[in-house]
C-alpha positions as CSV (number, residue, x, y, z in Angstrom):
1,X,-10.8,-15.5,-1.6
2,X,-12.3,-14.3,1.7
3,X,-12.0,-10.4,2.1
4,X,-12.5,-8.2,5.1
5,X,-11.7,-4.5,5.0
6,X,-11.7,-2.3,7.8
7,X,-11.6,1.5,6.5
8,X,-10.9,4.7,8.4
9,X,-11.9,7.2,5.8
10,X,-14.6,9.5,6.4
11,X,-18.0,8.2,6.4
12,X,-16.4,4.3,5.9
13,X,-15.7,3.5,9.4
14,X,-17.1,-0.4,9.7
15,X,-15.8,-1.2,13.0
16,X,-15.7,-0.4,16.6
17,X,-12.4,0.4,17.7
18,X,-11.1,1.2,21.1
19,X,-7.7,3.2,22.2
20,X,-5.6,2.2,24.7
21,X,-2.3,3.5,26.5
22,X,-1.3,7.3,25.1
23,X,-2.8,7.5,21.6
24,X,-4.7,10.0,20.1
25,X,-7.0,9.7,16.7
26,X,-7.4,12.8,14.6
27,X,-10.1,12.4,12.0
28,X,-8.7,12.9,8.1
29,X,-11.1,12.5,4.9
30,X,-9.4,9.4,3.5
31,X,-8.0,7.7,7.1
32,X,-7.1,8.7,10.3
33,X,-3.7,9.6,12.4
34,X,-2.3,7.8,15.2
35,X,0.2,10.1,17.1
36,X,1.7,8.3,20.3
37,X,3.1,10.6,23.3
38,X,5.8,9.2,25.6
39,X,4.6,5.6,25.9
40,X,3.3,2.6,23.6
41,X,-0.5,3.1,22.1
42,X,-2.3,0.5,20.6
43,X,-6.1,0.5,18.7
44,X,-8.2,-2.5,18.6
45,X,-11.0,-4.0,17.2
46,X,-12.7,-7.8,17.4
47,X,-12.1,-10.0,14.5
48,X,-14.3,-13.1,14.9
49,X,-13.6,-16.4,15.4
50,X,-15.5,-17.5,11.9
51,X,-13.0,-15.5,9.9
52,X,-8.9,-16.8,9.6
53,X,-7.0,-14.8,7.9
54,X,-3.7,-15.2,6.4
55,X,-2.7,-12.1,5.0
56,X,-3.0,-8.3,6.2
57,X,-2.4,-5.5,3.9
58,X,-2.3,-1.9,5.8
59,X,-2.2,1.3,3.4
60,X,-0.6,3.8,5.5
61,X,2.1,6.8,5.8
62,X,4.6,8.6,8.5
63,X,6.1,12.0,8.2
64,X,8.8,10.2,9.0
65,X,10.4,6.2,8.4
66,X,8.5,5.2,11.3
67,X,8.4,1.1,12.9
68,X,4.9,0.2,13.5
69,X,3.3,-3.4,14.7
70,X,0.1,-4.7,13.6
71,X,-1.1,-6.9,16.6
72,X,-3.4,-9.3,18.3
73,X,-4.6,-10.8,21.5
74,X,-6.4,-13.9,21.7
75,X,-9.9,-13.8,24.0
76,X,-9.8,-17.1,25.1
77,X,-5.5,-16.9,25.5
78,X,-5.2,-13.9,27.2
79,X,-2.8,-15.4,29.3
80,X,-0.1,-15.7,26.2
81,X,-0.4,-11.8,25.9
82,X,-0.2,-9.2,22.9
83,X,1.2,-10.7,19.5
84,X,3.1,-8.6,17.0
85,X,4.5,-8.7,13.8
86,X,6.0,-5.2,12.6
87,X,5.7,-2.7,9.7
88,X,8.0,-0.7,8.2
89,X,6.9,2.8,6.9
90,X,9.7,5.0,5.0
91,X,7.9,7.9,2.5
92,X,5.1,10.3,3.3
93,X,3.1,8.9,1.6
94,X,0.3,6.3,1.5
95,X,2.2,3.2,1.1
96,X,0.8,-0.9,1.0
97,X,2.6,-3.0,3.4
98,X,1.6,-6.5,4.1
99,X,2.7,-9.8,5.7
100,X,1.8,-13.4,6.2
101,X,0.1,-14.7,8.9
102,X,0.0,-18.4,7.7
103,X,2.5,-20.5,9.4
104,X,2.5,-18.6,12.2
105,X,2.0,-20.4,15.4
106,X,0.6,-17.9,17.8
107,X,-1.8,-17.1,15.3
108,X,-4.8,-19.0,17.0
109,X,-8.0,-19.9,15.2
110,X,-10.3,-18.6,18.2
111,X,-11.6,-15.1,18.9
112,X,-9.1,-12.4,18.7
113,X,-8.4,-8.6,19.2
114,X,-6.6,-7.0,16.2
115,X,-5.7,-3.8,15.3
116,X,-2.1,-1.4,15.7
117,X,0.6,-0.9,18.2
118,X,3.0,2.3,18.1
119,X,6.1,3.5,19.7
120,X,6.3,6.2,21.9
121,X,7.2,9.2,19.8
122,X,5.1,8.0,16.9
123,X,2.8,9.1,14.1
124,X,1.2,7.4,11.0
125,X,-2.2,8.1,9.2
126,X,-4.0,4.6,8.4
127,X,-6.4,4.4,5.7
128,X,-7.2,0.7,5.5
129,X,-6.3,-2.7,6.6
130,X,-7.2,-5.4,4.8
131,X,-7.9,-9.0,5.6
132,X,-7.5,-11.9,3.0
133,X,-7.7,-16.0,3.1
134,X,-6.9,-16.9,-0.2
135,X,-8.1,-20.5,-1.8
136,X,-6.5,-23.5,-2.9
137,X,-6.7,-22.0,-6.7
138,X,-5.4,-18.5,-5.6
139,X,-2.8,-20.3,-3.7
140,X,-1.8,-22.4,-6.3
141,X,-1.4,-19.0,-8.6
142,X,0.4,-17.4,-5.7
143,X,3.2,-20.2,-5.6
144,X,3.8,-20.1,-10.0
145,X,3.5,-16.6,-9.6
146,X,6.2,-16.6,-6.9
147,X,8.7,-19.1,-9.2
148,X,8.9,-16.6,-11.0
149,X,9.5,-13.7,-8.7
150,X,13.4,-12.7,-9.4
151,X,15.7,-12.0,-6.3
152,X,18.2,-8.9,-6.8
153,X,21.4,-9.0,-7.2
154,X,23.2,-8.6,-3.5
155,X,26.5,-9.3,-2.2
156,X,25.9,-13.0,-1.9
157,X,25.3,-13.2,-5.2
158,X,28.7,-13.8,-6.1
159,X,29.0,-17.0,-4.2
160,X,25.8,-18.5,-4.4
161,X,22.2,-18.1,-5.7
162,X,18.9,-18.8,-3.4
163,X,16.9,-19.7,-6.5
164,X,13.2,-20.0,-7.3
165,X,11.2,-19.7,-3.7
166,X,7.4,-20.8,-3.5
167,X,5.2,-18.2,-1.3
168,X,1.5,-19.3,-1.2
169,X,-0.2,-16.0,-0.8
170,X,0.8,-11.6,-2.1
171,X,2.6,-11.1,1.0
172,X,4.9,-13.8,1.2
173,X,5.2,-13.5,-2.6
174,X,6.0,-9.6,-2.1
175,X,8.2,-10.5,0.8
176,X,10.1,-13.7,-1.0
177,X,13.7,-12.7,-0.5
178,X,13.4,-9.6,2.4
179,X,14.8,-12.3,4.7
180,X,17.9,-14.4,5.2
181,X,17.9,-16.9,5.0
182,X,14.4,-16.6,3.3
183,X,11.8,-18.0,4.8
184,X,9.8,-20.1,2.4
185,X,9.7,-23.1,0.2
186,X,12.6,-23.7,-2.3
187,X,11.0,-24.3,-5.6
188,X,14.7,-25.6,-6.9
189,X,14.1,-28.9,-4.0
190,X,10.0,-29.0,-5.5
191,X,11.3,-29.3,-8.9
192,X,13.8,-31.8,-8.1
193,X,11.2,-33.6,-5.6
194,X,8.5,-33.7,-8.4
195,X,10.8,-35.0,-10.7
196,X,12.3,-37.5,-8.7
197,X,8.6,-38.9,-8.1
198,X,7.9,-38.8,-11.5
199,X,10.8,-40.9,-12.5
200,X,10.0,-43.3,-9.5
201,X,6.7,-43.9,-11.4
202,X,8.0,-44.1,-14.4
203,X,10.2,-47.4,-13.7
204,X,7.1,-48.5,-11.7
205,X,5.1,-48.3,-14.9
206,X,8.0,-49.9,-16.9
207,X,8.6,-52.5,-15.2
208,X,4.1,-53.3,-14.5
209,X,3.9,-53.0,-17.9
210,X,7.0,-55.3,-19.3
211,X,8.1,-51.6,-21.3
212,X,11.4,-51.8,-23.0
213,X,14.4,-50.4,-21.3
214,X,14.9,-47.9,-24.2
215,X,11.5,-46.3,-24.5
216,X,11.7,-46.0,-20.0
217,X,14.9,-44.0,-20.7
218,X,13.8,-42.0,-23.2
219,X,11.0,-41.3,-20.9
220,X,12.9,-40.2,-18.4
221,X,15.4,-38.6,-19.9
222,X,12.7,-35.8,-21.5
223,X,11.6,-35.6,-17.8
224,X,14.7,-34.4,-16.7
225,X,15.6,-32.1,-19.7
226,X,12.1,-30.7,-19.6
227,X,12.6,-30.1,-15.4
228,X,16.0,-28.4,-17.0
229,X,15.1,-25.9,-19.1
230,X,12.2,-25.0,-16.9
231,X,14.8,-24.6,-14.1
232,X,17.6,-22.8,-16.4
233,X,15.0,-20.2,-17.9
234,X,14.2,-19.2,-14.1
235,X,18.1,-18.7,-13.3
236,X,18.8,-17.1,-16.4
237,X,16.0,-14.4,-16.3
238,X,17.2,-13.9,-12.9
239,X,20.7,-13.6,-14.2
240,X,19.3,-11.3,-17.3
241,X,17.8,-9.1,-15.0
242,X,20.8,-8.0,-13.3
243,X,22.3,-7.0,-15.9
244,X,19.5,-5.0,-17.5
245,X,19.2,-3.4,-14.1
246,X,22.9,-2.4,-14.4
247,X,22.8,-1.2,-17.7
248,X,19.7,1.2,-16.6
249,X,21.0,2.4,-13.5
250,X,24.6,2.5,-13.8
251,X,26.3,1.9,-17.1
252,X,23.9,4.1,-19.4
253,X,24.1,6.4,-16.9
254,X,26.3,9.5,-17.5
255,X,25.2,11.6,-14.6
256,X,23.6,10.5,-10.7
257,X,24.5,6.8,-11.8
258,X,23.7,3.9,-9.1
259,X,25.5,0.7,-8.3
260,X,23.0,-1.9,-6.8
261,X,23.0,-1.4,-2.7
262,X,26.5,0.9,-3.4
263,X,24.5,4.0,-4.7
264,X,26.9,6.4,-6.0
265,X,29.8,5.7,-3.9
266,X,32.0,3.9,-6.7
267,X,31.5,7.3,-8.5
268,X,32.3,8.9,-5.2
269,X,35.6,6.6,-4.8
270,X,36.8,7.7,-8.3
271,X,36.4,11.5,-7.0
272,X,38.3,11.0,-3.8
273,X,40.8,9.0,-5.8
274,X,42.4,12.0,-7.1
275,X,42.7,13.8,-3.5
276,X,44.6,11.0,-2.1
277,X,47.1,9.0,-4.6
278,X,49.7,10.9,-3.4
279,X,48.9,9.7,0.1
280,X,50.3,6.9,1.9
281,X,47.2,6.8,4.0
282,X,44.0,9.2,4.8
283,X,40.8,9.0,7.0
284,X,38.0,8.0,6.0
285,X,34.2,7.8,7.4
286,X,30.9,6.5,5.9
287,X,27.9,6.2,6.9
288,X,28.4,2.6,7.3
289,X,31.6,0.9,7.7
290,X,30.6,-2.1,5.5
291,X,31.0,-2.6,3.0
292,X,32.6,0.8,1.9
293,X,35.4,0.5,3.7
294,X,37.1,-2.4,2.5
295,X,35.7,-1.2,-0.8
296,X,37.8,1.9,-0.7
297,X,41.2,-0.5,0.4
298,X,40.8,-1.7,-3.1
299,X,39.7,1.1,-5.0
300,X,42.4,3.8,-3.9
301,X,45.3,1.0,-3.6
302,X,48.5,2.3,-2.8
303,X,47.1,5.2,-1.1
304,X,44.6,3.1,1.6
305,X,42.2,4.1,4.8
306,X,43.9,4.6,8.2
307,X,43.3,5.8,11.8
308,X,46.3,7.5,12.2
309,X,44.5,10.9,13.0
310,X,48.1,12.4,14.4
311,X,49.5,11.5,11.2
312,X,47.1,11.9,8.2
313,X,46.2,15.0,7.4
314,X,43.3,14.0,4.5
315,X,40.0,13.0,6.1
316,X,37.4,11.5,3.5
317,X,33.9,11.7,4.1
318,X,31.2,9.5,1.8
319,X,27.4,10.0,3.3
320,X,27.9,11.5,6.4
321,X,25.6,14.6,7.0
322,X,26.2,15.1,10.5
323,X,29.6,16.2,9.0
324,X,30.4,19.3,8.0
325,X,32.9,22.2,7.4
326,X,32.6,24.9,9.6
327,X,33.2,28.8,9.2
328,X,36.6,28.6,10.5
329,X,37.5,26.1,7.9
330,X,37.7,23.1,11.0
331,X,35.6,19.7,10.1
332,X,32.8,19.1,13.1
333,X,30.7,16.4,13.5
334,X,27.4,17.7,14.9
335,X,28.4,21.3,14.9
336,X,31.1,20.3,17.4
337,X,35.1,20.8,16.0
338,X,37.3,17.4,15.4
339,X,40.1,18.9,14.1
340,X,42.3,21.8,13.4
341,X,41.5,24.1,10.2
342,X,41.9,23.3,7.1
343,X,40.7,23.6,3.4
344,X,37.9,21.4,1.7
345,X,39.3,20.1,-1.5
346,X,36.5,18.8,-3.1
347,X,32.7,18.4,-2.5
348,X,30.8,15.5,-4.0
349,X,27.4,16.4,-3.2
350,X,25.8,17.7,0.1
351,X,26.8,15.0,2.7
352,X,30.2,13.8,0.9
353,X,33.1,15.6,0.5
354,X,37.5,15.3,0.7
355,X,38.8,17.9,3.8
356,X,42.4,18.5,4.5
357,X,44.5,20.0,7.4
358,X,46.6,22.5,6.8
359,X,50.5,22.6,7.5
């Protein structure tokens, strides 16, 4: 593999880099921060034309979950403009990110300018990015390695499964599922595709070599079964894994259990449950409307979410902390009263809680 890395600790800086629109650097021991004023900054550096690249690994942080771009312009393109492919920072802390590069079209071959692009409003401290152009062998370890990278178990999964996926370098191996549909090779059709050619050759050999119909079958047929089990252990690790996950997270659990994507809110559901079976209908507000509402239709049946704010007097509240009971007992949302006073009947945690009008 072909490695370049270009550090911003102390004392490590190995290239020249130049600031442009409102940026400022501040100089820490193990990287630097980028803090962006009321319009787009970007730093750059040259990456030569020798060196391709196909993967970029940044180790960085934000104070705050912050969108960030890693960028480039080509010198001898400059017509096409700034490229950018964007970064996700959520803790405070130093954090790998990465993503592929191969496949992507604007990514020229020639002379480029590289480097970072923030949003106005913006601050992240960068320690490293990191350059990589794996080889065939490393590519080849990338794509088993990926075969065997399990997806999670998501809504979809109920319906249909995406399978074993093929990523040919870390990031797209890291990345396998993130999008939908996903975005690489589907090792389900290179299993079938291999196997398919295999067989071809096999009756080509058969019939070159006058072999008897029974020994071409048998042939075959332990192709296929072998192609079978090596498919079947893949979907039933994946299958395995969901429910150890489950088990962990949820059904072990006795206190601050998870669900998958739902968090606590099945837990949730079962508090509220008890506020509002003797209701024909309440209010309710999430921090999302899918998929918790429809979730709560089913989970509180008879008693089911409405919008009848004349009318219902129970308001339910799951993840919302702009919401909130104020000092005169009336529900606000951003400090601001919605309603008439009334008396919380329950609190789930900080940010979830049932609220009822009084008569």
């Amino acid at each position: 593999m072909k490695t370049q890395v270009l550090d911003f600790a102390e004392g490590r800086i190995n290239a020249n880099w130049a600031a442009q629109g409102d940026i400022t650097m501040q100089k820490q021991r193990d990287g630097i921060v980028l803090q962006t004023g009321g319009s787009t900054g970007m730093l750059l550096t040259t990456l030569s034309a020798s060196f391709q690249p196909e993967v970029v690994i940044l180790y960085a942080a934000s104070p705050v979950p912050t969108r960030f771009y890693f960028a480039w312009l080509m010198m001898d393109d400059q017509a096409q403009g700034t490229m950018t492919l964007p970064f996700a920072l959520m803790t405070g802390h130093l954090e790998e990110q990465s993503l592929s590069l191969r496949g992507n079209s604007a990514w020229g071959k020639g002379e480029k300018k590289i480097g970072i692009v923030l949003a106005p409003n913006s601050t992240i401290k960068l320690q490293t990015i990191e350059l990589q152009r794996p080889n065939i062998l490393e590519k080849a370890m990338e794509a088993v390695r990926s075969f065997w990278m399990l997806d999670e178990a998501r809504p979809y999964s109920i319906n249909f499964v995406w399978g074993p996926l093929i990523g040919l370098n870390s990031a797209e191996r890291s990345n396998l599922y993130d999008s939908l549909p996903p975005l690489y090779y589907s090792g389900t059709l290179l299993i079938n595709a291999v196997a398919a050619l295999i067989v071809v050759m096999i009756l080509a050999l058969g019939s070159l070599q006058k072999t008897s119909r029974r020994t071409v079958i048998i042939r075959c047929g332990a192709l296929l079964l072998v192609a079978w089990i090596a498919l079947d252990l893949r979907m039933g690790s994946e299958f395995i894994s969901w429910v150890a996950h489950d088990h962990a997270t949820y059904i072990s659990q006795s206190e601050n259990r998870t669900f998958r994507d739902r968090d606590q809110f099945y837990d949730f559901a079962e508090f509220a449950q008890q506020y509002v079976k003797n209701r024909t209908s309440y209010i309710f507000f999430a921090e999302r409307p899918w998929p918790y509402l429809g979730n709560m239709r089913y989970l509180t049946y008879p008693s089911i979410p409405g919008i009848d704010y004349m009318k219902d007097d129970t308001w339910v509240i799951y993840q919302r902390p702009d919401m909130s009971v104020n000092g005169e007992g009336r529900l606000t949302v951003d400090g601001e009263p919605v309603t008439p006073a009334g008396t919380l009947l329950g609190r789930f945690d900080a940010s979830s809680f049932i609220f009822r009008l009084s008569k």
